[in-house]
C-alpha positions in Angstrom: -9.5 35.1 16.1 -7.6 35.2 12.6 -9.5 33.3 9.9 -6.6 30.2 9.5 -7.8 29.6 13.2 -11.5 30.0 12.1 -10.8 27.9 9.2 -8.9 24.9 11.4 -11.5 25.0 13.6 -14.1 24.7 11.3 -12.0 21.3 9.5 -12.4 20.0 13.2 -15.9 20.3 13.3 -16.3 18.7 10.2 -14.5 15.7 12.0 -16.5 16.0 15.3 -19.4 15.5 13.2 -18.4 12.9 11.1 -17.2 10.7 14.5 -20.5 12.2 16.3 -22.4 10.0 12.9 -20.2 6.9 13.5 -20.3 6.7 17.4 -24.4 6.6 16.6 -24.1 3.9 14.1 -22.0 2.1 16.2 -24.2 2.1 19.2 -27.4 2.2 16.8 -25.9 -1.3 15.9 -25.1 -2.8 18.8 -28.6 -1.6 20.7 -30.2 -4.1 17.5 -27.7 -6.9 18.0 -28.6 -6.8 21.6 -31.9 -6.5 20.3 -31.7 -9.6 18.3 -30.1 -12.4 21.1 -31.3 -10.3 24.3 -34.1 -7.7 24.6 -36.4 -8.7 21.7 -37.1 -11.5 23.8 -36.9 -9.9 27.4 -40.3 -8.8 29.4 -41.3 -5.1 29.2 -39.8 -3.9 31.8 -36.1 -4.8 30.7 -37.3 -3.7 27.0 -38.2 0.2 28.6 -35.2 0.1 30.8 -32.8 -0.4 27.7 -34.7 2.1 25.7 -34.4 4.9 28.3 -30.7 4.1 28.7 -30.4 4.2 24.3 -32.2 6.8 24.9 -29.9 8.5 27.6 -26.7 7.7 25.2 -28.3 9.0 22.4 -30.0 12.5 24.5 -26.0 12.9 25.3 -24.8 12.8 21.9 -27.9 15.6 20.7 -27.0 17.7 23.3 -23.4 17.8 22.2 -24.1 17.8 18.7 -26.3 21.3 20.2 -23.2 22.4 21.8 -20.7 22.0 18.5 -23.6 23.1 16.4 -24.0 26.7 18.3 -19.9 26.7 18.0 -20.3 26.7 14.2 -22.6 29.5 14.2 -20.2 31.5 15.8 -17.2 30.1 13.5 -19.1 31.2 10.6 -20.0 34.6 11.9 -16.1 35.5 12.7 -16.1 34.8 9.0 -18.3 36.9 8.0 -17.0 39.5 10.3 -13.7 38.7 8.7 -15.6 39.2 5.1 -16.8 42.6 5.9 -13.4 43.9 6.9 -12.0 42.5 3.7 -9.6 40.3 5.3 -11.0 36.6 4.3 -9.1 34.7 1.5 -10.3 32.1 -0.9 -10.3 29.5 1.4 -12.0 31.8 3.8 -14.5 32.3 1.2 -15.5 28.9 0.6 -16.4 28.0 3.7 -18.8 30.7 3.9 -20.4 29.6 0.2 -21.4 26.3 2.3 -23.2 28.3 5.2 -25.0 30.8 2.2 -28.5 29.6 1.3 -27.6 31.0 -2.3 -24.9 28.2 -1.8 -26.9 25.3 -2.8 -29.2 23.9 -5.3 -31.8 23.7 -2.5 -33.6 27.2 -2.3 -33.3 28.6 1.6 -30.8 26.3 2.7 -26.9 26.2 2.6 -24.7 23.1 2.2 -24.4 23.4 5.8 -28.1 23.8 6.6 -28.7 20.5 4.3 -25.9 18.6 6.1 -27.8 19.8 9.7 -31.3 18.5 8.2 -29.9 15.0 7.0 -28.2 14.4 9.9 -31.4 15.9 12.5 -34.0 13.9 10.3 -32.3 10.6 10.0 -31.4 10.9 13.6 -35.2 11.3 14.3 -35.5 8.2 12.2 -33.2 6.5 13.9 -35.2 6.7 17.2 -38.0 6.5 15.9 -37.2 2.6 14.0 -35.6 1.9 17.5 -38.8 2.7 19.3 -40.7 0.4 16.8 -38.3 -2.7 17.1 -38.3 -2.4 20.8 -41.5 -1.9 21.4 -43.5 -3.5 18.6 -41.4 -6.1 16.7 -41.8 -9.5 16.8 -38.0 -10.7 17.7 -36.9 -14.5 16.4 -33.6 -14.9 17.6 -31.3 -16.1 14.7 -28.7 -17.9 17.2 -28.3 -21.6 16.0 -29.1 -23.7 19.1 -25.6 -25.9 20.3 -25.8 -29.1 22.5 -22.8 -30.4 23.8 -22.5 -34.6 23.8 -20.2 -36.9 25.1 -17.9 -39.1 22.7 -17.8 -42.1 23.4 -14.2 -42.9 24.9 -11.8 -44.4 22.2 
């Protein structure tokens, strides 16, 4: 593989990840919508069995996540194959500053090693505020109640 394929495949793992984060905000907030008018107020049976399905949906989008992030390992290792042989170019270079520890203003993590953390622990927070307003919080529904009358004929 010759480091512009590396590289291009590296910009589309930058994009998986970035649609990977919006797909779980999106379904992050539609779970509290349906939070909000259905489940807060549904017994605990129907509360569980939507937060094993989030759950499911969200298990699926880890274990890709897994997948692409195992992918980018090997990405960056072609690199740094490429590196040895002398054959990487600036660009080439650049990306592997971001997976360097020496990379970053944290000391023993690279850009991309912060990038994996942020996204890892605010996923585990994630779950974890879903489990709490599942499970444990008191849900008002905000929906405006409507009645419908009858006019009276003119």
């Amino acid at each position: 593989m010759s480091e512009g394929e590396v590289v291009e495949q590296l910009v589309e793992f930058t994009n998986i990840l970035m649609v990977a984060v919006s797909l779980i905000f999106s379904i992050v907030s539609a779970y509290i919508v349906a939070l909000n008018y259905f489940i807060g107020s549904a017994n605990f049976a129907a509360r569980l069995g939507s937060f094993l399905f989030i759950t499911l949906i969200l298990g699926l989008l880890v274990a890709t996540m897994m997948g692409a992030q195992t992918t980018h390992v090997g990405l960056i290792a072609r690199l740094q194959e490429l590196a040895a042989e002398g054959q990487l170019s600036a660009a080439g270079r650049a990306i592997l500053a971001n997976a360097a520890p020496d990379g970053a203003e944290v000391s023993g993590l690279s850009v991309d090693g912060l990038i994996r953390t942020f996204v890892w622990t605010g996923l585990a927070f994630v779950y974890l505020a879903l489990a709490y307003l599942t499970f444990l919080h008191k849900w008002t529904p905000d929906a405006i109640p409507v009645s419908i009358e009858q006019r009276e004929p003119r």
